[in-house]
C-alpha positions as CSV (number, residue, x, y, z in Angstrom):
1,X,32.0,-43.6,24.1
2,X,35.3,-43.4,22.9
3,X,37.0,-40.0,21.9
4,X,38.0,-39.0,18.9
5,X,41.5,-37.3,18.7
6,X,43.1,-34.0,17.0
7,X,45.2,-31.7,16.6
8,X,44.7,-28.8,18.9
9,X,44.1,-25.5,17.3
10,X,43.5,-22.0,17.9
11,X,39.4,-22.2,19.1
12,X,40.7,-25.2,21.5
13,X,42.8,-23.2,24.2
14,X,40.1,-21.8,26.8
15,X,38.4,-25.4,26.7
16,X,41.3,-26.5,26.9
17,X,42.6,-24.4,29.7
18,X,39.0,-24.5,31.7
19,X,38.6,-28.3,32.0
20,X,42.6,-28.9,33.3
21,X,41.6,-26.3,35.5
22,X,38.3,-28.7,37.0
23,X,40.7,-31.6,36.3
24,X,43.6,-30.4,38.5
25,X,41.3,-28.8,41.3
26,X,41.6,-32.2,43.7
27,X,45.2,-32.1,42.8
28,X,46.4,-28.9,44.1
29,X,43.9,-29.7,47.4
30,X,46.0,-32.7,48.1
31,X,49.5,-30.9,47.1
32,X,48.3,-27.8,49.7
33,X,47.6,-30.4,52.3
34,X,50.8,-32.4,51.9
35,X,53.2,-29.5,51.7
36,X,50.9,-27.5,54.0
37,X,49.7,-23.7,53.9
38,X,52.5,-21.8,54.0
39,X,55.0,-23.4,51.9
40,X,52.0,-23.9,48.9
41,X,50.9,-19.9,49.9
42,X,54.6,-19.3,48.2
43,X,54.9,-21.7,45.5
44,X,51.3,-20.1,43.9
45,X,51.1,-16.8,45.7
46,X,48.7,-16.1,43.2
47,X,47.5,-19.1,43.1
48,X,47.4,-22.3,41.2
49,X,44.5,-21.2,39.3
50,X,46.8,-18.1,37.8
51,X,49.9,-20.4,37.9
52,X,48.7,-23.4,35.5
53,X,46.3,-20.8,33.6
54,X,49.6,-19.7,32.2
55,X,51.4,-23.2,32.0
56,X,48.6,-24.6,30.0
57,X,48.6,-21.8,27.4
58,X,52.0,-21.9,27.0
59,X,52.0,-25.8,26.4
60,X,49.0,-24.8,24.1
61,X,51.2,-21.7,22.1
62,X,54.5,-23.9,22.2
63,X,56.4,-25.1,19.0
64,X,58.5,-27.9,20.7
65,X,55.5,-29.6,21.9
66,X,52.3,-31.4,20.0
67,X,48.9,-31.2,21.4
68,X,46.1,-33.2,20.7
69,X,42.5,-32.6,22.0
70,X,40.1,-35.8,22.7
71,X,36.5,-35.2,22.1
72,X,33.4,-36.6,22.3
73,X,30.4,-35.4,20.7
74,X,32.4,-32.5,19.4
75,X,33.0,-31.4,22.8
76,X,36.7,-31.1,23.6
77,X,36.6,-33.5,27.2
78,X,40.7,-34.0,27.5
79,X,44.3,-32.9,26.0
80,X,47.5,-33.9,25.8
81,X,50.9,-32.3,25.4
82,X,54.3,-34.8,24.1
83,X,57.6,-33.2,23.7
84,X,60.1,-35.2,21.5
85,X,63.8,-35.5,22.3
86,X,65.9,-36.5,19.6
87,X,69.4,-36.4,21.5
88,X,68.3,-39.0,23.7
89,X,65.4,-41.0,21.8
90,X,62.6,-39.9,24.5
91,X,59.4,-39.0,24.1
92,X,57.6,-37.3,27.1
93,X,54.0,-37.0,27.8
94,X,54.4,-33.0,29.2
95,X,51.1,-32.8,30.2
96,X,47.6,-34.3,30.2
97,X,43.7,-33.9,31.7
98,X,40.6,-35.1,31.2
99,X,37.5,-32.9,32.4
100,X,35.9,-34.4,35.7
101,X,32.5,-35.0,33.6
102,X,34.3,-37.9,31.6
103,X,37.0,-39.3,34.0
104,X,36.4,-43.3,34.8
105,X,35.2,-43.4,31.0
106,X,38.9,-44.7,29.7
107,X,40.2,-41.5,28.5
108,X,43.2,-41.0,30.2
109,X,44.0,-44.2,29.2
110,X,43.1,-43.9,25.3
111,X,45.0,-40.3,25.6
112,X,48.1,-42.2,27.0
113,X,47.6,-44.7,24.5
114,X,47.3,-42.2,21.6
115,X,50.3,-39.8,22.9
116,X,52.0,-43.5,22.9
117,X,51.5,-44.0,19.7
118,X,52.6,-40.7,17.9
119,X,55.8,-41.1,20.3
120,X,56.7,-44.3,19.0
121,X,56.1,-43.1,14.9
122,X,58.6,-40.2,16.0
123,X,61.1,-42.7,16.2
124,X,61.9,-42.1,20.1
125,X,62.5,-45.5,21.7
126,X,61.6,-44.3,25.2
127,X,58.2,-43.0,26.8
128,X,58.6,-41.2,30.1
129,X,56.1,-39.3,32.4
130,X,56.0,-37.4,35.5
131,X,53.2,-37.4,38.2
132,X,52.9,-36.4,41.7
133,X,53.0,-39.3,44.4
134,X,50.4,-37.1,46.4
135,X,47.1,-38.9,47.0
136,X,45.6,-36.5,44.2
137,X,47.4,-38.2,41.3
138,X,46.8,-41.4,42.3
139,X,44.5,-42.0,39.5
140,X,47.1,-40.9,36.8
141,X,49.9,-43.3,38.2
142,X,47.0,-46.0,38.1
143,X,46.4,-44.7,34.3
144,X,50.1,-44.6,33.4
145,X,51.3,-48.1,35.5
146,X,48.3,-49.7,33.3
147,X,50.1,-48.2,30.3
148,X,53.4,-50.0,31.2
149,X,55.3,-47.5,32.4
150,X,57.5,-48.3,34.8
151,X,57.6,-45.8,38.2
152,X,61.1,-44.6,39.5
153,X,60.6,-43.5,42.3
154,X,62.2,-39.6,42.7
155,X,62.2,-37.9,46.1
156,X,61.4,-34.2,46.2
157,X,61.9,-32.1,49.1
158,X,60.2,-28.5,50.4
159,X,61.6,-26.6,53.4
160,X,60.2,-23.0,54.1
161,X,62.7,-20.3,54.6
């Protein structure tokens, strides 16, 4: 079935929050095993649970950024968050997940599509994304390659003090 899309609003943020949580769960396994224990024990020390809580309501409370909520059956089952930059005529997708329930149903892609979409009636002239190169976000590079984005590849290095 394919989601209808809206603005986010106030009744939205714990759905909201709670299925990025499910969403990012094999994520944050595959970050913990690729930086290993210690150095991801100090990058979440409370851990990532507390740590993208937080980011998510704040990309949920923001006024620079636009979020849109994809439903289905008038269940909220994915989000979106696009910032817009004028100064350089880029539009970003900030930040994006689908709950587990619904992934392989096309809804990444027809968020990507619709975050695509408002970026382009903005006015921007560039898209750009950011994803992890870990094994967890494998399926959003596969989401965001089908989109046509093109990947630069941007090396990021952890050493524990």
């Amino acid at each position: 079935m394919r989601p209808q899309f809206r603005p986010l609003d106030d009744r939205d943020a714990e759905a909201v929050i709670g299925l990025s949580l499910l969403a990012w769960a094999p994520v944050f396994a595959s970050i913990e095993q690729a930086l290993g224990s210690e150095i991801y024990g100090r990058l979440y020390p409370d851990g990532w649970r507390a740590s993208q809580r937080q980011a998510v309501r704040a990309v949920c409370a923001s006024q620079e950024k636009r979020v849109w909520v994809a439903e289905v059956d008038g269940t909220p089952v994915g989000f979106v968050a696009v910032e817009l930059h004028p100064e350089s005529s880029l539009g970003e997708i900030h930040m994006l997940a689908v709950d587990p329930d619904h992934q392989g149903n096309g809804i990444g892609t027809a968020l990507t599509e619709f975050a695509l979409a408002r970026i382009k009636d903005a006015g921007m002239a560039i898209a750009m994304v950011e994803t992890g190169g870990d094994p967890g976000h494998a399926a959003a590079r596969r989401t965001y390659e089908k989109a046509g984005y093109l990947h630069l590849p941007i090396a990021r290095y952890f050493k524990n003090l």
